[in-house]
C-alpha positions in Angstrom: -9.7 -12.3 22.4 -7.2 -14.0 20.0 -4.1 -13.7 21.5 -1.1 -12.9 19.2 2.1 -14.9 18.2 5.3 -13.2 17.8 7.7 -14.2 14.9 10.8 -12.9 13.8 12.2 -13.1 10.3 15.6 -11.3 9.4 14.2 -8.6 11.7 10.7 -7.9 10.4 8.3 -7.9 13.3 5.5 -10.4 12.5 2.2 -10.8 14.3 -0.7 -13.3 13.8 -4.2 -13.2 15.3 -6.6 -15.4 14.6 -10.2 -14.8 15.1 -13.0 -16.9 17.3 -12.9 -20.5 16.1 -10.9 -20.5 12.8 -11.2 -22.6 10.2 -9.1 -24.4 7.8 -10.6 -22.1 4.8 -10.7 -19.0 7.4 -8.9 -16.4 4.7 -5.8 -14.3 5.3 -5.1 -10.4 5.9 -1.6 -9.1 5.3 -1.7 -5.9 7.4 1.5 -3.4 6.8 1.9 -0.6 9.4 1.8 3.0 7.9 5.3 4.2 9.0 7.2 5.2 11.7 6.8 8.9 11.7 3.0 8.6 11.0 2.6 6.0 13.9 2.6 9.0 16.6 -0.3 10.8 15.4 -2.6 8.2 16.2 -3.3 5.8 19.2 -0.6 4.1 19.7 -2.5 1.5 21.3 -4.8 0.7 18.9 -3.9 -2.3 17.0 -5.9 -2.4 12.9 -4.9 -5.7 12.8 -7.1 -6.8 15.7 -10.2 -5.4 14.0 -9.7 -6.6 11.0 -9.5 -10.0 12.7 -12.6 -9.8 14.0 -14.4 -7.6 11.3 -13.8 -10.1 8.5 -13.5 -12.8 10.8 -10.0 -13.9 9.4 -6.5 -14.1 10.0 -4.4 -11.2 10.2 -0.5 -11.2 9.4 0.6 -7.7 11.3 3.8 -7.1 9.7 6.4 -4.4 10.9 9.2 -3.9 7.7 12.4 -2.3 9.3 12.5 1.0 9.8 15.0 1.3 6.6 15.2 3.3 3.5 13.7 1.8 0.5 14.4 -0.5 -1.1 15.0 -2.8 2.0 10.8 -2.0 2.8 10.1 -4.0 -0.5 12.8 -7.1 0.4 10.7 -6.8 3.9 7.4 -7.4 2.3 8.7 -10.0 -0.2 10.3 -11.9 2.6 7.5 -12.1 5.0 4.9 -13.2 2.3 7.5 -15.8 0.8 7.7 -17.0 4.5 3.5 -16.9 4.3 2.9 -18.8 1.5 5.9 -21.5 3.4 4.8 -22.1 6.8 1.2 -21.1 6.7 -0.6 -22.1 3.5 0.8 -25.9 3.0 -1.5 -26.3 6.6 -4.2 -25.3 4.7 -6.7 -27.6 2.3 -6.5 -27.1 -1.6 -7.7 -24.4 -2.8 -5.9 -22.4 0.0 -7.9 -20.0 1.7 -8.1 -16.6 0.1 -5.7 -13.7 0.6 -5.7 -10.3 1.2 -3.9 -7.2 1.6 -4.4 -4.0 4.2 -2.6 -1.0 5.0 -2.3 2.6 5.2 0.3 5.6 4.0 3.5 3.8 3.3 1.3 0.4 4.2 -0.9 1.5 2.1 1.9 1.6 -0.7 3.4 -1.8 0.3 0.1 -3.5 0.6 -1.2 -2.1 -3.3 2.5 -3.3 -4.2 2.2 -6.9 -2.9 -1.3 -7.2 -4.1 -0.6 -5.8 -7.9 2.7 -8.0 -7.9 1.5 -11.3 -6.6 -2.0 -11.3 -8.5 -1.5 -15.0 -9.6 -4.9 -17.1 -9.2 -3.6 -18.8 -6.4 -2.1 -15.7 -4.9 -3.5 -12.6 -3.6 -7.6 -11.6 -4.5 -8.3 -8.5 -2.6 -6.5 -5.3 -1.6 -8.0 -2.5 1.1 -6.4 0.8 1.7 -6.4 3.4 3.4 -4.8 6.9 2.5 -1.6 4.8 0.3 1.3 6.7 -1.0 0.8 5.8 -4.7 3.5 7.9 -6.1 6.5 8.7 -4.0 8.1 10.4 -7.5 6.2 13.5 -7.5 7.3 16.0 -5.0 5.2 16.0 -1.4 2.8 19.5 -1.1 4.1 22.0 1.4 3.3 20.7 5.0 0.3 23.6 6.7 0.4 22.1 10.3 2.3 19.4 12.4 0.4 16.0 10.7 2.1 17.5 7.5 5.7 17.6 8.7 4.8 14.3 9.7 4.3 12.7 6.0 6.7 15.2 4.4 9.1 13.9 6.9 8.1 10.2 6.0 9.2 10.7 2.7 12.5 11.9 3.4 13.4 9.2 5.5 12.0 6.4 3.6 14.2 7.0 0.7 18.2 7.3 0.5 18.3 8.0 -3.2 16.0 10.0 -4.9 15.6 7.5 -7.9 14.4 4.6 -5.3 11.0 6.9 -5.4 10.9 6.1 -9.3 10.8 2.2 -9.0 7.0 1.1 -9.3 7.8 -1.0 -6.6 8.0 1.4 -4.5 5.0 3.9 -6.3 2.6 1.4 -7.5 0.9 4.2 -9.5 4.1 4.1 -12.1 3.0 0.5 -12.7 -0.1 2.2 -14.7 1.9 5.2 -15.9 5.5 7.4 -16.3 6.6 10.0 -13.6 5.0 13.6 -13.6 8.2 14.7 -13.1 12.0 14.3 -14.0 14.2 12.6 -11.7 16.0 15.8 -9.4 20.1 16.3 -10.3 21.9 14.5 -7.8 23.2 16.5 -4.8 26.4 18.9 -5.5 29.7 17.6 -4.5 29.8 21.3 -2.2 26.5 21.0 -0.9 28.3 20.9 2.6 29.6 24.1 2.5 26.6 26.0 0.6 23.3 27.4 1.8 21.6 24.3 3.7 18.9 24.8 1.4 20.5 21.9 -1.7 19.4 21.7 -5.0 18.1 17.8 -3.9 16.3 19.5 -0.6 14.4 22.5 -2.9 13.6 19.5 -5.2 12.2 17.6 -2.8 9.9 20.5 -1.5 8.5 20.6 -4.9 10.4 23.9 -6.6 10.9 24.6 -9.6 13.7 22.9 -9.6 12.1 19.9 -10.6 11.0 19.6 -14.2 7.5 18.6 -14.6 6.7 15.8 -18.3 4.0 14.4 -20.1 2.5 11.4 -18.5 2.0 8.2 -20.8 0.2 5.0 -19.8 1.5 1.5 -19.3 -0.1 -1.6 -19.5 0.0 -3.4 -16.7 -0.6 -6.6 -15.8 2.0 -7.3 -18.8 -0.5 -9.3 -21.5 -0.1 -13.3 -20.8 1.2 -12.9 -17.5 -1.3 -14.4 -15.9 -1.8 -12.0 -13.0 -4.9 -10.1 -12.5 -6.0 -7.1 -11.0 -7.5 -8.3 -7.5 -10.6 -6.4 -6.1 -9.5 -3.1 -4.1 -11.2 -1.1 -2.1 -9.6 2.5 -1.4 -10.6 5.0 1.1 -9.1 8.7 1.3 -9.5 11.4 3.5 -11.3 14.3 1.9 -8.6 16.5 3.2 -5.2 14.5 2.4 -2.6 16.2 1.0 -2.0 13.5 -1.4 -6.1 12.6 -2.1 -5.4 13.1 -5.9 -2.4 10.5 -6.7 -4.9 8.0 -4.6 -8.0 9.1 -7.1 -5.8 8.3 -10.1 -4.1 5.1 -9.0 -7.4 4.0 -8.2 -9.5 5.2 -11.8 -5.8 3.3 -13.9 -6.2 0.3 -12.3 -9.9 0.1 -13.0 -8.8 1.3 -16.6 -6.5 -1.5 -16.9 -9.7 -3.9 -15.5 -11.8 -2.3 -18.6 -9.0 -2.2 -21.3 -7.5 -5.4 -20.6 -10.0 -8.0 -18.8 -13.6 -7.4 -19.6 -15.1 -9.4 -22.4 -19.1 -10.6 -23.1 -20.6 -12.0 -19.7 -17.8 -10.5 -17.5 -18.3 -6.9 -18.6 -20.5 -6.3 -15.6 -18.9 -8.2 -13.1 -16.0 -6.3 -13.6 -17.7 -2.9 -13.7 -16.4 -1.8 -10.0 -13.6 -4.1 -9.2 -11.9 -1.2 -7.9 -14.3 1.0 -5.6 -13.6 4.5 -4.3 -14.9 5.5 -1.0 -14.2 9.4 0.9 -14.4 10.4 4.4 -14.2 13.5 6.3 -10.4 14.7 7.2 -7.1 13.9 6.5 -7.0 10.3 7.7 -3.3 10.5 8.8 -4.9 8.2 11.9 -6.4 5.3 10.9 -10.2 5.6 12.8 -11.7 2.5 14.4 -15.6 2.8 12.4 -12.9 3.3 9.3 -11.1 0.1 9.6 -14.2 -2.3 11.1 -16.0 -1.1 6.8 -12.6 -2.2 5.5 -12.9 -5.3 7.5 -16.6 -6.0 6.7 -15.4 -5.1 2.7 -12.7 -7.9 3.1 -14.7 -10.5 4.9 -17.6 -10.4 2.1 -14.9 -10.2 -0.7 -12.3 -13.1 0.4 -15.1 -15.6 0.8 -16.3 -14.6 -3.0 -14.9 -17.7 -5.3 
């Protein structure tokens, strides 16, 4: 087995395996972890990033952001793949080997963020996730059992401010669109001494209280940037409580792909750069036959020129 190397950076937990016999042009997978809170529910042992390794026989970047409200998740993530792209690609021959990204639930989010942000052709190429909170902005169903409590509480403690949730940064799907709903009223000054029930706390449950608007579309990558949409691949659980903000980011950024990038020749090869797949439950834990298709997804993809 690869054994793994520890590395610190302003506090963010890295972890690198490499798999059996690497090469110079062996690609890289930037694995997130899905959250704190979420962590529980599944085997705490069990470690994505190995799998992956050896699945898409490449090296995996297990990264651990601090367990801090956002925006300090996105400073994480930008930080560790500056540091990347520093110490690990200049060992590398030219072209670099090919990079990906990987996560799940709040993972999921950072890893579709990284991978829609840093789309240059000599940055990131492919993107797999796994149940990713596309849009923290529109308010969280009400939780039915325990695995619920878990996510609603995830959101509440990701987020000090309610307008963090409305940065695209930190809801990739408002990259491709504008929020379903209005940003809540802040807090009243007497919330202490009312019912413990707050205007911010019933919006956040998803009252009435918060005002629902139109949705309009953005264009995204901005024309001439130069980025480009890098092949995803997105699995959700049939019974996740937030399978339909998954469906949508995934059917805008294959509408962006269509409106934006196909012409003549390429109109085909571009047809399903962003594929769907479901599976049975609500994938709060990240199953082992789950992860080793992502892995065999990313190994064919990152060795596509």
């Amino acid at each position: 087995m690869p054994s793994p190397l520890h590395s610190t950076l302003t506090n963010i937990y890295i972890r690198i395996r490499h798999p059996p016999r690497p090469s110079p042009n062996t690609p890289i997978i930037i694995y997130f972890t899905p959250g704190v809170s979420i962590d529980a529910l599944s085997n705490p042992d069990y470690a994505p990033s190995t799998t992956l390794s050896l699945t898409a026989h490449a090296t995996t970047i297990h990264i651990t952001p601090r367990s801090s409200p956002y925006p300090q998740p996105i400073h994480d993530t930008l930080a560790a793949y500056d540091w990347i792209r520093t110490h690990l690609l200049p060992h590398h021959p030219n072209p670099p080997p090919q990079i990906a990204t990987c996560g799940s639930l709040l993972g999921g989010s950072l890893a579709t963020t990284l991978a829609l942000t840093e789309c240059s052709p000599t940055g990131i190429t492919a993107c797999a996730v796994h149940n990713p909170i596309a849009d923290w902005s529109t308010p969280f169903p009400p939780p039915q059992n325990q695995r619920g409590k878990a996510l609603t509480s995830l959101r509440a403690t990701s987020f000090a401010k309610s307008e963090h949730r409305y940065d695209p940064f930190a809801s990739p799907l408002l990259f491709f669109r504008t929020p379903a709903f209005e940003l809540p009223p802040p807090p009243s000054p007497f919330a202490s001494v009312m019912s413990p029930t707050s205007s911010q706390d019933k919006a956040d449950a998803g009252s009435d209280l918060v005002q629902a608007k139109r949705r309009y579309h953005r264009t995204y990558p901005p024309l001439d940037s130069g980025l480009r949409i890098p092949k995803t691949r997105v699995l959700v659980g049939r019974e996740f409580a937030l399978k339909d903000q998954v469906v949508e980011l995934a059917e805008l950024m294959q509408r962006s792909v269509d409106l934006h990038e196909k012409d003549g020749d390429a109109r085909q090869e571009e047809a399903n750069r962003i594929s769907i797949a479901e599976f049975d439950g609500d994938g709060l834990g990240w199953e082992e036959k789950e992860v080793m298709e992502v892995g065999e997804w990313l190994g064919q993809g990152l060795r596509e020129r």
